[in-house]
C-alpha positions as a printed Julia matrix, in Angstrom:
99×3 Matrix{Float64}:
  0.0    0.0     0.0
  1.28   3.07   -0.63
  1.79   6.01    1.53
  0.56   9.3     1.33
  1.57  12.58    2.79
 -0.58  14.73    4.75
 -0.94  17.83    3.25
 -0.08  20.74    4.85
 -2.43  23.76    5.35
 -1.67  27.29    4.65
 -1.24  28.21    8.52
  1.0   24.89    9.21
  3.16  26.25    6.53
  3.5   29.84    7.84
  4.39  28.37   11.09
  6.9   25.93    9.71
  8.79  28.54    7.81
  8.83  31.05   10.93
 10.68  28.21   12.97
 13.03  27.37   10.1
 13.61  30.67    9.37
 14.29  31.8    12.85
 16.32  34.83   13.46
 16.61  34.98    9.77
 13.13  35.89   10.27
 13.74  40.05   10.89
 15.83  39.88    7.66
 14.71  42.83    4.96
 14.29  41.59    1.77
 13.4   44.36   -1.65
 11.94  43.09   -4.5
 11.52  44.94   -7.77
  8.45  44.4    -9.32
  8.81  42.7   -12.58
  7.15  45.14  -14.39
  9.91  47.62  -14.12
  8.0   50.67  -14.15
  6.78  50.18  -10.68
  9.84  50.04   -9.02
 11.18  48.19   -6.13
  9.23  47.08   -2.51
 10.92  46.39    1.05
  9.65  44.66    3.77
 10.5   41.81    6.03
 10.05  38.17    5.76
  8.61  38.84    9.15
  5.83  41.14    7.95
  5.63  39.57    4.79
  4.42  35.55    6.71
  2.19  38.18    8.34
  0.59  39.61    5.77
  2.21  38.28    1.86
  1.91  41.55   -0.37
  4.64  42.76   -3.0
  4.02  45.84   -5.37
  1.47  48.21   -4.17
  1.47  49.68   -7.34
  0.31  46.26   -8.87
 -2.48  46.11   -6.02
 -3.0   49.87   -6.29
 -3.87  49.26  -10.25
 -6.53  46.33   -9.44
 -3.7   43.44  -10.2
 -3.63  41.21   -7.0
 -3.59  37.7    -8.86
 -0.54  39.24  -10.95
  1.32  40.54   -7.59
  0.58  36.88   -5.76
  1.59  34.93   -8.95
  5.07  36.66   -9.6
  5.86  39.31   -7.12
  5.02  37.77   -3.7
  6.46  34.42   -5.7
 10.15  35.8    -6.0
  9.87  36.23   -2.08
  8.29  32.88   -1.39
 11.28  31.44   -3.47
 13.86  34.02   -1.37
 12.53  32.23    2.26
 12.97  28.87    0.45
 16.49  29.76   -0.18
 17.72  31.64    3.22
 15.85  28.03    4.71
 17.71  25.84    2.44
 21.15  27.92    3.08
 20.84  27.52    6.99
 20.31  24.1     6.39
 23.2   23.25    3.96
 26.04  22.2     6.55
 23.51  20.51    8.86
 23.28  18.02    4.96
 26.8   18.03    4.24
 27.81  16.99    8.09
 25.07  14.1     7.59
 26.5   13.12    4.09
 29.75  12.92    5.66
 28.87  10.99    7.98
 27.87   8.54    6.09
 30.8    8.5     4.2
C-alpha cells in the first residue's frame, strides 16, 4: 500500500517557515516588481508571513492575482532559499557521515 503525505495547510506552513527561518526571520528583503516601471518594494520576511503583499502599485492598479503569482512568488522562493542555506552544513555533516 502506498503512503501518502498529509498535506499541509496554509497556517502549518507559515508556522513551519517562521521556525526554520528563525532569526533569519527580521531579515529585509526588496523586490523589484517585474514590471519595471513600478519600481522596487521592502519589507520583512517577518511582515511579509504576516501579511504576503509585493508591489502596491500592482495592487494599487486592481492586479492582486498578478502581484501573488510573480511578485510575492520571488519572495516565497527568497525564504525557500535563506531556509535551504541555513540548512546546507547541517546536509553536508550528515552526508559525511555517512561517508
Amino acid at each position: 500500500m502506498a503512503r501518502t503525505r498529509k498535506e499541509e495547510t496554509y497556517d502549518q506552513m507559515i508556522a513551519r517557515y517562521r521556525k526554520d527561518l528563525g532569526e533569519d526571520i527580521h531579515e529585509t528583503y526588496t523586490g523589484r516588481c517585474v514590471l519595471g516601471d513600478h519600481g522596487e518594494f521592502t519589507s520583512t520576511f517577518e511582515g511579509f508571513l504576516n501579511n504576503p503583499i509585493g508591489c502596491n502599485s500592482c495592487q494599487r492598479e486592481g492586479m492582486i492575482t498578478w502581484d501573488r503569482d510573480f511578485n510575492q512568488a520571488l519572495v516565497w522562493e527568497a525564504i525557500k532559499k535563506v531556509i535551504a542555506d541555513k540548512n546546507k552544513p547541517k546536509v553536508e555533516e550528515a552526508e559525511s557521515d555517512t561517508v
